[in-house]
N, C-alpha and C positions, 0 to 999 in steps of 0.2 A: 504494500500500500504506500503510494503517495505522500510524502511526508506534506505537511501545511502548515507555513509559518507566517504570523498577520501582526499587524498592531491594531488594537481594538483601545481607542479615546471614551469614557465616560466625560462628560464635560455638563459640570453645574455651575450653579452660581456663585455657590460654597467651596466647592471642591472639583482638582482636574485628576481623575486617576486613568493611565495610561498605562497599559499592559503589553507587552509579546508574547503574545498566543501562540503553543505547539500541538496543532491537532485538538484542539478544544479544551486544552490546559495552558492556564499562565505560568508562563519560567521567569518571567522578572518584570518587577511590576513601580510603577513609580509614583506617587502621589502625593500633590500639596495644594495650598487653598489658591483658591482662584483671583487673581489680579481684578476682580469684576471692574473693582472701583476706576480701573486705567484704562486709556486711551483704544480702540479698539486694535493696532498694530501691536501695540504692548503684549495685550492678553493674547492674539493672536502667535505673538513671539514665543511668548514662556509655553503654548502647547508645543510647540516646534522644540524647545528646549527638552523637554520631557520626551518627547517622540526619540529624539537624537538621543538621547540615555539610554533607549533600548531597540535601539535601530541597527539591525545586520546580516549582511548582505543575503543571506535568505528568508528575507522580510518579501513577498509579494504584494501586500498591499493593506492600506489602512482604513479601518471602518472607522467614523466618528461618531455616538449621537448625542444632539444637542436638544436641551429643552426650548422648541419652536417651533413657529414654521418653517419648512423646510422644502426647498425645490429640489428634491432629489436626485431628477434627471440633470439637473446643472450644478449642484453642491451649494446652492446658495441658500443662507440661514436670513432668517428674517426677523428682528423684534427678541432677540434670546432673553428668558427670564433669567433678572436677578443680573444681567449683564448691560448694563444700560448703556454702552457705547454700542453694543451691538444691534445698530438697525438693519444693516443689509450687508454682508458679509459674504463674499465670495471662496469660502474659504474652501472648499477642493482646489480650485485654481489657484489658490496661495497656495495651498500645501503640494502639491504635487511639483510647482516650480521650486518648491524647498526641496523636496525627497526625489523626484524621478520616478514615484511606482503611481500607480492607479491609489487615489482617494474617492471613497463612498462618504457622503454624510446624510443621515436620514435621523428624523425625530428620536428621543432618548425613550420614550414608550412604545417605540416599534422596534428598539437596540432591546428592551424587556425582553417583549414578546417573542422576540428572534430567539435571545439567550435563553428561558425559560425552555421553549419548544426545541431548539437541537440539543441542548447540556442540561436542560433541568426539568423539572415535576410535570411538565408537558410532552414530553418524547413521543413521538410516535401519534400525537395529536392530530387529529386532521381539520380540525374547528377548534379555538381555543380562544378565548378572552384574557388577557394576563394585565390586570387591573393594578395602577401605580398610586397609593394612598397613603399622601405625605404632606404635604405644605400645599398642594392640591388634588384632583383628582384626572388620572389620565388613564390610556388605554392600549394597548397593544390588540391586531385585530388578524388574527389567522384563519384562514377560509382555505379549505382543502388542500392545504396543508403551504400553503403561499401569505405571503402578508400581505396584508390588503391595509394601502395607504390613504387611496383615496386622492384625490386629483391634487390636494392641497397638503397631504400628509395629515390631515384634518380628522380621518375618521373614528379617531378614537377616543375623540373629544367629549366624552360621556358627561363629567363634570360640570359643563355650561350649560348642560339641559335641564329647563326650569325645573323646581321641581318645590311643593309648599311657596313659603313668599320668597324660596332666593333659586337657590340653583341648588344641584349635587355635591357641588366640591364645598360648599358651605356647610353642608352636615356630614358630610363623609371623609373631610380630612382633619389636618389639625385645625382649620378654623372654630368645626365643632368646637373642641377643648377651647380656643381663645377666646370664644363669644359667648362660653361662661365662666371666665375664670381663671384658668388654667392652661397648663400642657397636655399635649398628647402623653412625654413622657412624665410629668409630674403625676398625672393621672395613673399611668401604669405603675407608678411607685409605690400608690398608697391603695390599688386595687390588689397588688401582690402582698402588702403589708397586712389587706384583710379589711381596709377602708370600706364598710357599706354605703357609704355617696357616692365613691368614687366610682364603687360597681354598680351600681344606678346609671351613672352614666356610661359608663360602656355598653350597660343593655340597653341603654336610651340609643347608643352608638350606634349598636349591632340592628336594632328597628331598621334605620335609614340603612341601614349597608343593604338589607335585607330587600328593601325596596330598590336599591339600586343593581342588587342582582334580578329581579325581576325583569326591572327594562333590558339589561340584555339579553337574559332571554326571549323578551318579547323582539329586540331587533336583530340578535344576531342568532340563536339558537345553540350553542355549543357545547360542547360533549364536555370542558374542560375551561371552569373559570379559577385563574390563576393568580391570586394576590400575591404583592411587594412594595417596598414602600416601607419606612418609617413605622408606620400605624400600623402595619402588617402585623409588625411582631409582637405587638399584642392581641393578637388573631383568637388567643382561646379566653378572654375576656369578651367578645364581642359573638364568639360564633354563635353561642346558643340561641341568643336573641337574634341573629340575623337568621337561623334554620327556623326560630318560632314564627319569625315574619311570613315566611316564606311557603310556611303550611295555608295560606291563601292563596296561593298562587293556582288557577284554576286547572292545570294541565300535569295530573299527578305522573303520570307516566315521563316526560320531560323532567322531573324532580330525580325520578329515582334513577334513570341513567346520568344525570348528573354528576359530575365530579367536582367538588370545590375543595383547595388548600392554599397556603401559604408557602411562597418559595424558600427554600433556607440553601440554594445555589450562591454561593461567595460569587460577589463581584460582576452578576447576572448580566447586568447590563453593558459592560465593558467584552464580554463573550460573544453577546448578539452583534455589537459593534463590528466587532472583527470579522463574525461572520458575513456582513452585509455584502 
């Protein structure tokens, strides 16, 4: 077999972690917070700086994904969260006149859904939803066993679908926790310490998550919904209230082929990257 050697970019707003991938394992991995505040050549420089730390010569080519929009077929990022110089960023075409190989850049919720479905809890999936719930809500969208981006990279935009008086990602990420009070992890602190508010609001959590597994089965149908994210790993405070919700959901047979977990694949999305 084929050996395969890639560099796969996770790039947030927080944090750039940048891996050399062998054959769907990281051999060396580099990571530090992200420049957002600077200029946008700046930040664009210091990913190139980390690329170059693990760059050689049986490197074929580099996946990046970025939290945006994203013109796939030309590498151009648009509006990056949490990176406010970044409005329209060319950055395949930067990078590739840096490196010389082929540069992919496509959405950081379709890098999930990619890593999830060939290295993690999704394998072998041929429909999978792989849901990102953290500081917001986003979506990875696999259709027969291909990712489905959607014209704008857009499609996996579940979060902004109204939903009560706001939208999804208002009750289903950390907003929930901030808009009463608190953290997601401050929460998880004192639900693991035995806190009964703070488990209150996880099943209060787990309601809305539970309704928002709903709509993608109503839109997407899938064998295989795949949470990650932040909020993720507090998954067994939330599930029960989100499997209670869900006992309304009219189409029992759709329930019980069902699969849903929580990824615990290290570094998931820097995998999918590379595979892009």
């Amino acid at each position: 077999m084929e050996t395969t050697v890639r560099i796969g970019v996770d790039l947030g707003g927080t944090n750039v972690r940048v891996g050399r991938v062998r054959d769907g394992r990281i051999e060396s991995l580099e990571a530090e917070p992200c420049r957002s505040d600077r200029p946008e050549e700046e930040v664009v420089a210091h990913i190139a700086s980390l690329i170059g730390r693990v760059m050689t010569p049986e490197v074929t080519h580099i996946g990046i994904g970025v939290p945006s929009v994203v013109d796939a077929e030309r590498g151009i990022v648009y509006n990056v969260v949490g990176i406010p110089s970044w409005r329209e960023v060319h950055l395949k075409e930067l990078l590739e006149a840096r490196f010389g190989i082929p540069v992919r850049v496509d959405n950081d919720c379709n890098c999930f859904a990619l890593g999830v479905c060939r290295y993690g809890e999704a394998g072998g999936a041929r429909d999978a939803v792989c849901v990102a719930l953290g500081t917001g809500v986003g979506a990875g969208v696999v259709i027969g066993g291909e990712l489905y981006r959607g014209r704008n990279t857009g499609a996996g935009e579940i979060g902004s679908i109204p939903y009560l008086d706001r939208d999804y990602e208002y009750y289903c990420s950390s907003r929930f926790f901030v808009g009463r009070g608190t953290t997601g992890r401050e929460a998880a602190e004192r639900a693991a310490a035995g806190d009964e508010e703070a488990l209150a609001l996880w099943r209060e959590f787990g309601g809305h998550v539970g309704r928002l597994v709903e709509l993608i089965l109503y839109a997407y149908d899938p064998e295989t919904i795949v949470f990650g994210g932040s909020i993720a790993q507090a998954f067994d405070f939330y599930r029960e209230a989100m499997y209670a919700t869900l006992k309304e959901f009219p189409y029992d047979k759709t329930l019980e082929r069902l699969r849903i977990c929580r990824t615990q694949t290290e570094h998931v999305g820097l995998l999918g990257a590379s595979a892009l």
